[in-house]
N, CA, C and O atoms as a Tinker XYZ file with bonds, in Angstrom:
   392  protein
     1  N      0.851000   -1.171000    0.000000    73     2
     2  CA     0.000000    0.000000    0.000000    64     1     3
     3  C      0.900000    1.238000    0.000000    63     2     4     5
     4  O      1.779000    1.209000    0.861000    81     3
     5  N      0.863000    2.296000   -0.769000    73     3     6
     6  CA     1.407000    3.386000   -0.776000    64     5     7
     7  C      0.982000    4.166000    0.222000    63     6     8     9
     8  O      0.017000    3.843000    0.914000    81     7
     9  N      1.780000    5.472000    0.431000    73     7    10
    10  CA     1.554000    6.151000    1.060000    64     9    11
    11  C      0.078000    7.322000    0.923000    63    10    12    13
    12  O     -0.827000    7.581000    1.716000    81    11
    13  N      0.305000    7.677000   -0.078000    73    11    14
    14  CA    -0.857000    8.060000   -0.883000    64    13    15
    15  C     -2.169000    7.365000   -0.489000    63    14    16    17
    16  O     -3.205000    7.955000   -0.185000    81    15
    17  N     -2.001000    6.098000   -0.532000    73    15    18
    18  CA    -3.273000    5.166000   -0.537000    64    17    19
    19  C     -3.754000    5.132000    0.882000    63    18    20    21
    20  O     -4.980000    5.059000    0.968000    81    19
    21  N     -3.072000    5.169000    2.063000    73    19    22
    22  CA    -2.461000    5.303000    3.729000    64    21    23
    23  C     -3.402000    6.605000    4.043000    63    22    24    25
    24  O     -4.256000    6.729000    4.920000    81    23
    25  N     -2.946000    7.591000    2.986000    73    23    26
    26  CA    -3.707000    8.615000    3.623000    64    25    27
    27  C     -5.388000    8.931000    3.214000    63    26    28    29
    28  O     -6.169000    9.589000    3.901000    81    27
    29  N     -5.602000    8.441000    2.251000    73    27    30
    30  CA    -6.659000    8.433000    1.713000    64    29    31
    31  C     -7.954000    7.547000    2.486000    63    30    32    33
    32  O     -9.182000    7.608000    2.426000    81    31
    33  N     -6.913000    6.659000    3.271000    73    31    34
    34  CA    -8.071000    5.562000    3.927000    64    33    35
    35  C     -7.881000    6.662000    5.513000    63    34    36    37
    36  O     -8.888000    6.786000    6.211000    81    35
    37  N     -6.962000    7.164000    5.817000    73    35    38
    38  CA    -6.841000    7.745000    6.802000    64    37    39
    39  C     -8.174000    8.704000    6.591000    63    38    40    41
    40  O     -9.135000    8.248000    7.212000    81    39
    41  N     -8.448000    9.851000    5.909000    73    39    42
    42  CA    -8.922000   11.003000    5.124000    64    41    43
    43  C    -10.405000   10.648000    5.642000    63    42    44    45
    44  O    -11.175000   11.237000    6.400000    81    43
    45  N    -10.517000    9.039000    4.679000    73    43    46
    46  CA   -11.960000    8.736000    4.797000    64    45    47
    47  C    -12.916000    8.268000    6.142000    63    46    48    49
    48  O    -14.111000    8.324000    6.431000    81    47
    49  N    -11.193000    7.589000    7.026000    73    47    50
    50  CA   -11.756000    7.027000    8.866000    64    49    51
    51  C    -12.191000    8.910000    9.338000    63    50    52    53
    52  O    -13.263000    9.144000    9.896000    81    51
    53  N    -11.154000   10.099000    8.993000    73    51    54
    54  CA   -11.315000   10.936000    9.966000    64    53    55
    55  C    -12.806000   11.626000    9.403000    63    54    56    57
    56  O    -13.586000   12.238000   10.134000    81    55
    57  N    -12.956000   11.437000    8.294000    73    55    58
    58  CA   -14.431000   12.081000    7.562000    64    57    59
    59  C    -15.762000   11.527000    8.310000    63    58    60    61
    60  O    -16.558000   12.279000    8.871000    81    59
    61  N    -15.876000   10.389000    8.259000    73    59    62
    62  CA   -16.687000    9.457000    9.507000    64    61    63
    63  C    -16.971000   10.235000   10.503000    63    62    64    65
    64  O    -17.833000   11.095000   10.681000    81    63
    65  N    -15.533000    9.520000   11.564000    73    63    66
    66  CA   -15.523000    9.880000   12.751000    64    65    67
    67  C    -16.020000   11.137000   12.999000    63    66    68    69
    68  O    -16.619000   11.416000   14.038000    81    67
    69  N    -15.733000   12.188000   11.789000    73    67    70
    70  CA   -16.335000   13.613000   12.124000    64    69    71
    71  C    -17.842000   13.699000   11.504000    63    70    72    73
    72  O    -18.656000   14.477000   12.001000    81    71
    73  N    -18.090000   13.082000   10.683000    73    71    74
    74  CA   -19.981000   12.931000   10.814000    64    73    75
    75  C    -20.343000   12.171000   12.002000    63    74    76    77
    76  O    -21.298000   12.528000   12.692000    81    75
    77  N    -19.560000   11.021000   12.320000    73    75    78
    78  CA   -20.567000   10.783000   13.409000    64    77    79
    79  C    -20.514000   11.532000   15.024000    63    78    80    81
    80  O    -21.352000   11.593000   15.924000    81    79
    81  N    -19.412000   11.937000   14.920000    73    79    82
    82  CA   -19.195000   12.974000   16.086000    64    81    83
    83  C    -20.133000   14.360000   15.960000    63    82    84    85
    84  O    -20.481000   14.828000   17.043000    81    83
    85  N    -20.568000   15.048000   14.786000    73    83    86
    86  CA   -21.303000   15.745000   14.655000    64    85    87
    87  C    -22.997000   15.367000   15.031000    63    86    88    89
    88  O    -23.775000   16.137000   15.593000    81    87
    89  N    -23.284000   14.066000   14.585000    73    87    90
    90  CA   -24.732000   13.463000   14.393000    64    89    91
    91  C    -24.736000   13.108000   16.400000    63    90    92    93
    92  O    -25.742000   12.907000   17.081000    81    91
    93  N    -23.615000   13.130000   16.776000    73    91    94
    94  CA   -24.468000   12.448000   18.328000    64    93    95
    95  C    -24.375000   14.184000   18.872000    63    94    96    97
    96  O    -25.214000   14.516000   19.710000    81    95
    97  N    -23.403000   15.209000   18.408000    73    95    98
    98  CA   -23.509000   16.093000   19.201000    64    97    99
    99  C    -24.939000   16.929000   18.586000    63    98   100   101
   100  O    -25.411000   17.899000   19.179000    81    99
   101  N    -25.340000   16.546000   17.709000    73    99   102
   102  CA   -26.854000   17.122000   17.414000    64   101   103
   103  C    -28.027000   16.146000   17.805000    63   102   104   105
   104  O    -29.117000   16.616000   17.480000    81   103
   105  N    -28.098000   14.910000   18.419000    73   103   106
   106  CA   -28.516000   13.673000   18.763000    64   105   107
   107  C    -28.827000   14.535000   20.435000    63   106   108   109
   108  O    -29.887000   14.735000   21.028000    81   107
   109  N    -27.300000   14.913000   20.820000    73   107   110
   110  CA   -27.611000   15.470000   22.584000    64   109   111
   111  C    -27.863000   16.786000   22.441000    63   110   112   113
   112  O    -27.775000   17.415000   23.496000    81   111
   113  N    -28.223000   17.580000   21.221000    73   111   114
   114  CA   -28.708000   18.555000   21.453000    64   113   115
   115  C    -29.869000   18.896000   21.719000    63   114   116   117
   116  O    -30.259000   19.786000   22.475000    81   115
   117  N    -30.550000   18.043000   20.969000    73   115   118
   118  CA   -31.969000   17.323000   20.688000    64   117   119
   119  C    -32.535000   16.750000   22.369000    63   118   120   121
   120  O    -33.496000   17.154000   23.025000    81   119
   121  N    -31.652000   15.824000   22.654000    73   119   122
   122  CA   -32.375000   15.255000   24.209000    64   121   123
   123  C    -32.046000   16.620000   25.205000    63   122   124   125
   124  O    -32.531000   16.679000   26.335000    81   123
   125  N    -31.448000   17.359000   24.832000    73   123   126
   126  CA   -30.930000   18.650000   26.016000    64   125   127
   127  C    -32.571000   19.300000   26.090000    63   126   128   129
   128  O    -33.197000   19.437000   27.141000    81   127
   129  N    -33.090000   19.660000   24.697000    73   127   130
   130  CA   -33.872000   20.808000   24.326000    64   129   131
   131  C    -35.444000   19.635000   25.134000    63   130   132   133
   132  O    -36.312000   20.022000   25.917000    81   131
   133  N    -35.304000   18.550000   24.675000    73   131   134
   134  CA   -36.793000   17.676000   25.260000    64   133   135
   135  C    -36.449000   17.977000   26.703000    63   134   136   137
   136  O    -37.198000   18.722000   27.336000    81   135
   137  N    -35.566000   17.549000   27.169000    73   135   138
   138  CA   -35.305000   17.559000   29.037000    64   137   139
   139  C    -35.838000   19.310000   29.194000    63   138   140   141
   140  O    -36.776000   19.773000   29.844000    81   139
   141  N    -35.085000   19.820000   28.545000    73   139   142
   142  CA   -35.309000   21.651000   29.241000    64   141   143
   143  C    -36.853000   21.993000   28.667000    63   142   144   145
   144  O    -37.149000   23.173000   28.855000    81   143
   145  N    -37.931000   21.169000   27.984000    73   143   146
   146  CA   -38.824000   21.765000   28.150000    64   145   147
   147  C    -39.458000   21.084000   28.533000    63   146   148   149
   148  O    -40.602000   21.377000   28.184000    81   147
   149  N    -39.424000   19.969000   29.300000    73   147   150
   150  CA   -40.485000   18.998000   30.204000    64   149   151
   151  C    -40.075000   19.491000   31.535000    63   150   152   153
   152  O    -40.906000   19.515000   32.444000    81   151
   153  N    -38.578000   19.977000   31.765000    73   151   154
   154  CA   -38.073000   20.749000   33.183000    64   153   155
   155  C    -39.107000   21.824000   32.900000    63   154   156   157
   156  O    -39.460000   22.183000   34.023000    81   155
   157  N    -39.568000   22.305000   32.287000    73   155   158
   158  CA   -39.950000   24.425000   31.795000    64   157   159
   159  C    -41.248000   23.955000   32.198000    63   158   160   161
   160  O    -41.864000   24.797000   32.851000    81   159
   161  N    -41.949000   22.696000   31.980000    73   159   162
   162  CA   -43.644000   22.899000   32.275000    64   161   163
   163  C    -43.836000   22.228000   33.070000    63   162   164   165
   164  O    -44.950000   21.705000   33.051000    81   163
   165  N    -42.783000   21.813000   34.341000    73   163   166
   166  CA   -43.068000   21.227000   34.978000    64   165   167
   167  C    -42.695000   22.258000   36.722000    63   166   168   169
   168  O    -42.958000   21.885000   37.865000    81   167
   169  N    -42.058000   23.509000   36.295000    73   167   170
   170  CA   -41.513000   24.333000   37.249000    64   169   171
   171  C    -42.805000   25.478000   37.307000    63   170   172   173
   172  O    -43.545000   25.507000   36.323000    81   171
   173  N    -42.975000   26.057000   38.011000    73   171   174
   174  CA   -44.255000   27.152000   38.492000    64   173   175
   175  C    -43.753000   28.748000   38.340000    63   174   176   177
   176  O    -42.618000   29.183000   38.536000    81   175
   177  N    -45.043000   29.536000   37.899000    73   175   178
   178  CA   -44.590000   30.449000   37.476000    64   177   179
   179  C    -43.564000   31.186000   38.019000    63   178   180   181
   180  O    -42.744000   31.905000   37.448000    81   179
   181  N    -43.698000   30.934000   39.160000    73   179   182
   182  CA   -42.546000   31.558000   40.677000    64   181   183
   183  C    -41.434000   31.473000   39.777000    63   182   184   185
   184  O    -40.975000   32.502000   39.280000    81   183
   185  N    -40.874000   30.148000   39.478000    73   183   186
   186  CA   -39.833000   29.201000   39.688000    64   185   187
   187  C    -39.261000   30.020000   38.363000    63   186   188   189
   188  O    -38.288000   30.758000   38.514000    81   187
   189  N    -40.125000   29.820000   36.559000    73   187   190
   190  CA   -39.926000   30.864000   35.892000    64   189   191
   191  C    -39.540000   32.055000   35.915000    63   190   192   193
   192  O    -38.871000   32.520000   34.992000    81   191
   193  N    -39.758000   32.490000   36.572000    73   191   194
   194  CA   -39.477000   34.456000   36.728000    64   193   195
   195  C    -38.443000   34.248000   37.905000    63   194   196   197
   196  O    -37.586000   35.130000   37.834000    81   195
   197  N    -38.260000   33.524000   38.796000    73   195   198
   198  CA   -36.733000   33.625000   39.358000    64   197   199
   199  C    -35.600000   33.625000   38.508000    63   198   200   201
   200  O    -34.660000   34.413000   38.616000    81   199
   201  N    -35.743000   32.370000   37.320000    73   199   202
   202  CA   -34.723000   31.746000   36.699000    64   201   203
   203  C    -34.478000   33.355000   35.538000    63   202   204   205
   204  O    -33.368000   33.875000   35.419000    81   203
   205  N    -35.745000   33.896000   34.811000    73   203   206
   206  CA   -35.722000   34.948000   33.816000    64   205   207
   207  C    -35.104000   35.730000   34.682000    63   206   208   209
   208  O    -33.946000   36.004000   34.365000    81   207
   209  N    -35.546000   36.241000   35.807000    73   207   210
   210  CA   -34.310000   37.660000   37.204000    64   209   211
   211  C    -33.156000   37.187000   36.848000    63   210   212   213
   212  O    -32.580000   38.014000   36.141000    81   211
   213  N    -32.562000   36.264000   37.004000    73   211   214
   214  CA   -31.355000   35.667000   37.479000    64   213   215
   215  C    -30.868000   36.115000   36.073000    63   214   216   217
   216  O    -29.922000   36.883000   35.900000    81   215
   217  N    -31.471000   35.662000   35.275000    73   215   218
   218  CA   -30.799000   35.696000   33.664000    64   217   219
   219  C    -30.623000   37.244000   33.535000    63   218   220   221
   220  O    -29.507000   37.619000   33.177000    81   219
   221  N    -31.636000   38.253000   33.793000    73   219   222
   222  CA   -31.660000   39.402000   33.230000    64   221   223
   223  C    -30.185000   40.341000   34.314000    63   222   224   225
   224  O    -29.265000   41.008000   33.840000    81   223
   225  N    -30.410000   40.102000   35.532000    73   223   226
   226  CA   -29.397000   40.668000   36.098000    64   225   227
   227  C    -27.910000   40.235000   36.173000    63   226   228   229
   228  O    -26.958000   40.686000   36.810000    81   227
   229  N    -28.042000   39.186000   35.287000    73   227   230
   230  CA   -26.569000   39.161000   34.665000    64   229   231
   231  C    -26.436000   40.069000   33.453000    63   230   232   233
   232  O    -25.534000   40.832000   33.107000    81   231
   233  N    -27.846000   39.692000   32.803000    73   231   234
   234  CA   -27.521000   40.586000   31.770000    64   233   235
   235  C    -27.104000   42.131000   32.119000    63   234   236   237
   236  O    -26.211000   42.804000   31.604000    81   235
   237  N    -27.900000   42.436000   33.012000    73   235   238
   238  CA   -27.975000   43.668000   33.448000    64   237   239
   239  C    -26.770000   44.388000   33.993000    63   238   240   241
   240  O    -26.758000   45.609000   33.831000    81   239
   241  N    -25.680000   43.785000   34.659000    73   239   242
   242  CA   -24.572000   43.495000   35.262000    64   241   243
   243  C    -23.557000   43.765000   33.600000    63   242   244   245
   244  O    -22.908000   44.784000   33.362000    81   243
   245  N    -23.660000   42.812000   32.866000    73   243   246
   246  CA   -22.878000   43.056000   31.577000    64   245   247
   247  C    -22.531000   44.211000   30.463000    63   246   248   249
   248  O    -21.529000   44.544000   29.830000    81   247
   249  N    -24.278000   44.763000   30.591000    73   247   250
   250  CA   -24.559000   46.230000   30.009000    64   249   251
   251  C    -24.048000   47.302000   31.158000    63   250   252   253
   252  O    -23.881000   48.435000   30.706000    81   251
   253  N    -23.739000   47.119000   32.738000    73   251   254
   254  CA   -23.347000   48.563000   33.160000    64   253   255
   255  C    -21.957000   48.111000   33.217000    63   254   256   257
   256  O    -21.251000   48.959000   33.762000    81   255
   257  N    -21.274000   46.989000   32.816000    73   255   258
   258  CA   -19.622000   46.737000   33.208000    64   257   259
   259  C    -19.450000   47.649000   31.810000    63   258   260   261
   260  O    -18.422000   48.322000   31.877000    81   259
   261  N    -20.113000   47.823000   30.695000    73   259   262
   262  CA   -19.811000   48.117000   29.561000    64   261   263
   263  C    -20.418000   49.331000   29.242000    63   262   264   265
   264  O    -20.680000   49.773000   28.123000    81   263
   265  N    -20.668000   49.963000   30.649000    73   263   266
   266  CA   -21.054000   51.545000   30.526000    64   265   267
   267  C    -22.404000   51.745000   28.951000    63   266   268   269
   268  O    -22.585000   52.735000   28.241000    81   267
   269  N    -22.968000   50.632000   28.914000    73   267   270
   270  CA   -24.107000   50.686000   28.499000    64   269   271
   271  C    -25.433000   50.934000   28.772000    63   270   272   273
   272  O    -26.368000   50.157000   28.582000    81   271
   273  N    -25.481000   52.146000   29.266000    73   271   274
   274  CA   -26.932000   52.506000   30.431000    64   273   275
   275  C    -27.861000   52.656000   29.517000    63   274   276   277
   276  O    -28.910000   52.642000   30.161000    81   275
   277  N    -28.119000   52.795000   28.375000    73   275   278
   278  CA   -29.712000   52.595000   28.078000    64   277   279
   279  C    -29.917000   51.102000   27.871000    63   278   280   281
   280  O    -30.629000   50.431000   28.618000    81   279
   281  N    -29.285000   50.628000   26.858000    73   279   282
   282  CA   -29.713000   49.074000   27.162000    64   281   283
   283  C    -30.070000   48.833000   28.789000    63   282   284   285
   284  O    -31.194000   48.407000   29.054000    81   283
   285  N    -28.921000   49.159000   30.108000    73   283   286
   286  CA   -29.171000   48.247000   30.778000    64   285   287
   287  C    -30.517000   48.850000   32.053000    63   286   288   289
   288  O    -30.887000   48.450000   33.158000    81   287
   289  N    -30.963000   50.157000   30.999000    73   287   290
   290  CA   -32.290000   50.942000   31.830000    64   289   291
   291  C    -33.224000   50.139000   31.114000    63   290   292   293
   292  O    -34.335000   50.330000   31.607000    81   291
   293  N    -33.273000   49.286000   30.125000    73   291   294
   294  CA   -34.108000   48.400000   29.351000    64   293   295
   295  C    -34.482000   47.167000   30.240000    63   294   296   297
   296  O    -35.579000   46.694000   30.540000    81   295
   297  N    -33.122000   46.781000   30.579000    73   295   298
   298  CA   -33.318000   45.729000   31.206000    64   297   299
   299  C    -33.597000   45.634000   32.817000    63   298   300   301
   300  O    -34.027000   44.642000   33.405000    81   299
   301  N    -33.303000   46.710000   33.306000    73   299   302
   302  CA   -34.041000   47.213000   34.645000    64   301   303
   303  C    -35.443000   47.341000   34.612000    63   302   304   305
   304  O    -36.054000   46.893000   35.582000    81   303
   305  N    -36.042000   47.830000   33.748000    73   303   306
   306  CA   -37.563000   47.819000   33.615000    64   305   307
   307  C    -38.186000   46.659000   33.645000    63   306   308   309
   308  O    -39.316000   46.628000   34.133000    81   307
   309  N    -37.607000   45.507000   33.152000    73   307   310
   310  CA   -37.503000   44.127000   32.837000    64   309   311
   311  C    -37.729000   43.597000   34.041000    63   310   312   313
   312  O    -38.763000   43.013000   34.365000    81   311
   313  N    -36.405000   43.861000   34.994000    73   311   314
   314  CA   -36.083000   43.299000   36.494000    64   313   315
   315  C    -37.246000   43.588000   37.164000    63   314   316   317
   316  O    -37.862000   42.748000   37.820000    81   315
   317  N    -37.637000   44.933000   37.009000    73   315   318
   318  CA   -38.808000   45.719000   37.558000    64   317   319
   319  C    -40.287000   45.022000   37.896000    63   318   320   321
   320  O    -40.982000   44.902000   38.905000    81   319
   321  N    -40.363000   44.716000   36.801000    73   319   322
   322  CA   -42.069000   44.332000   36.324000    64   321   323
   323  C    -41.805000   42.833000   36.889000    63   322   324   325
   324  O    -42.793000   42.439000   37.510000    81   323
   325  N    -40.782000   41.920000   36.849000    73   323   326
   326  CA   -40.787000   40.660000   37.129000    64   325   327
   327  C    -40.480000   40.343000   39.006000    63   326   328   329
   328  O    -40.960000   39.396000   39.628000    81   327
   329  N    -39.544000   41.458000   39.601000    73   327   330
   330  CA   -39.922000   41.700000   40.703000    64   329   331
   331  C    -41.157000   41.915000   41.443000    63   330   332   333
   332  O    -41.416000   41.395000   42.528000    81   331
   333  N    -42.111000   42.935000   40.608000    73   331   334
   334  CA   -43.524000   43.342000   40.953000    64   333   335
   335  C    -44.196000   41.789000   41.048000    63   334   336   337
   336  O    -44.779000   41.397000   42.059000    81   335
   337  N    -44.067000   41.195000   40.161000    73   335   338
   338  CA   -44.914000   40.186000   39.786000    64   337   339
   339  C    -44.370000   38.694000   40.611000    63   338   340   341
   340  O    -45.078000   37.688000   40.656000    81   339
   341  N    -43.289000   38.764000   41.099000    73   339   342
   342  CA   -42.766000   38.079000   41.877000    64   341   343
   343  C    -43.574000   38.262000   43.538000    63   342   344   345
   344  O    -43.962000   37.480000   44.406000    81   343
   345  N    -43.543000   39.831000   43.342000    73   343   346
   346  CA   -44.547000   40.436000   45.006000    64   345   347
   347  C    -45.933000   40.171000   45.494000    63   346   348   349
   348  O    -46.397000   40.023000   46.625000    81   347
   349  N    -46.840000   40.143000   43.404000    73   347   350
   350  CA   -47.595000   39.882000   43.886000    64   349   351
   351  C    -47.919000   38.749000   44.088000    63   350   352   353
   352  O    -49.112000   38.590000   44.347000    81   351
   353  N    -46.717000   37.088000   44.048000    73   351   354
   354  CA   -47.580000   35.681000   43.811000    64   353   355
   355  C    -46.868000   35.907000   45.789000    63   354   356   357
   356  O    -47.557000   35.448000   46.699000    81   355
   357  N    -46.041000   36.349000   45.985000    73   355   358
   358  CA   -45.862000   36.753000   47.392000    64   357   359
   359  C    -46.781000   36.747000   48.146000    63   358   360   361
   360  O    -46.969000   35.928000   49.045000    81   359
   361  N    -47.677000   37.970000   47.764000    73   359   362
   362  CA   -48.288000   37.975000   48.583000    64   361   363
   363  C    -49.739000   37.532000   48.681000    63   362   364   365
   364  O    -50.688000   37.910000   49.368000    81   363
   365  N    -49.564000   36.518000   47.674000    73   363   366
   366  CA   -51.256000   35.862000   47.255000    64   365   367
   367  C    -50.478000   34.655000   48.064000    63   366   368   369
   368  O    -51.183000   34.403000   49.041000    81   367
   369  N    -49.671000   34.066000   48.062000    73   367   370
   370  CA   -49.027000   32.951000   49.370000    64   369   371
   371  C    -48.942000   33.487000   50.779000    63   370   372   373
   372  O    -49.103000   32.713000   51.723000    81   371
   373  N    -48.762000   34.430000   50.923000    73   371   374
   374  CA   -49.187000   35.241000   52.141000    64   373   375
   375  C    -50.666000   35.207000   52.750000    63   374   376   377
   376  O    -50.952000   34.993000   53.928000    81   375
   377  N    -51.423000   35.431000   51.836000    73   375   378
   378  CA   -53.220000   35.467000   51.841000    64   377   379
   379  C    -53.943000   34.468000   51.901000    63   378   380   381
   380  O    -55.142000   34.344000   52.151000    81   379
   381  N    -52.793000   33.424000   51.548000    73   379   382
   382  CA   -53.470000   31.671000   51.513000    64   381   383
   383  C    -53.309000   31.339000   52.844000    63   382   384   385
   384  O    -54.227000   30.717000   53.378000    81   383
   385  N    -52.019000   31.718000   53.692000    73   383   386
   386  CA   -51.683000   31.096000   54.775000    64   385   387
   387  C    -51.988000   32.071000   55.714000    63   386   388   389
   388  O    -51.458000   31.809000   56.794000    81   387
   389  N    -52.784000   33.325000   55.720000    73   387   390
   390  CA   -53.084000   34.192000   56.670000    64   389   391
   391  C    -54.201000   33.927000   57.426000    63   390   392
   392  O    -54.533000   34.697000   58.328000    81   391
């Protein structure tokens, strides 16, 4: 077998290996996205709007490290309304157990 011929079978194992390395990492992208939305309707609105806070005040955190204050007055309004709405399931759990 030549060398030529060596690499060609080489060429064709690494061509494979890289489709099938591609097909399982889109295979677990696929079971990631089913798990995160049977986790998403199975968590309560509470549980939602903690996880969206958490997300936005990083975001929020990123836009003032980067002296970006209108974006991150965007995303304060954001924090805002989901705080409010955080107060009021507060205090409707408050009213259940009062």
């Amino acid at each position: 077998m030549t060398d030529r011929e060596k690499e060609d079978i080489a060429d064709i194992v690494i061509r494979k290996m890289l489709e099938k390395k591609a097909k399982m990492e889109n295979d677990l992208f696929n079971i990631n996205d089913v798990l995160f939305t049977l986790l998403n309707t199975q968590l309560s609105e509470e549980e939602l709007l903690v996880g969206e806070l958490a997300k936005l005040m990083t975001i929020l955190n990123i836009y003032e490290e980067k002296e970006e204050y209108e974006k991150a007055s965007v995303i304060k309004n954001k924090i805002d309304k989901i705080n409010n709405k955080l107060d009021q399931i507060d205090n409707q759990k408050r009213g259940d157990y009062d």
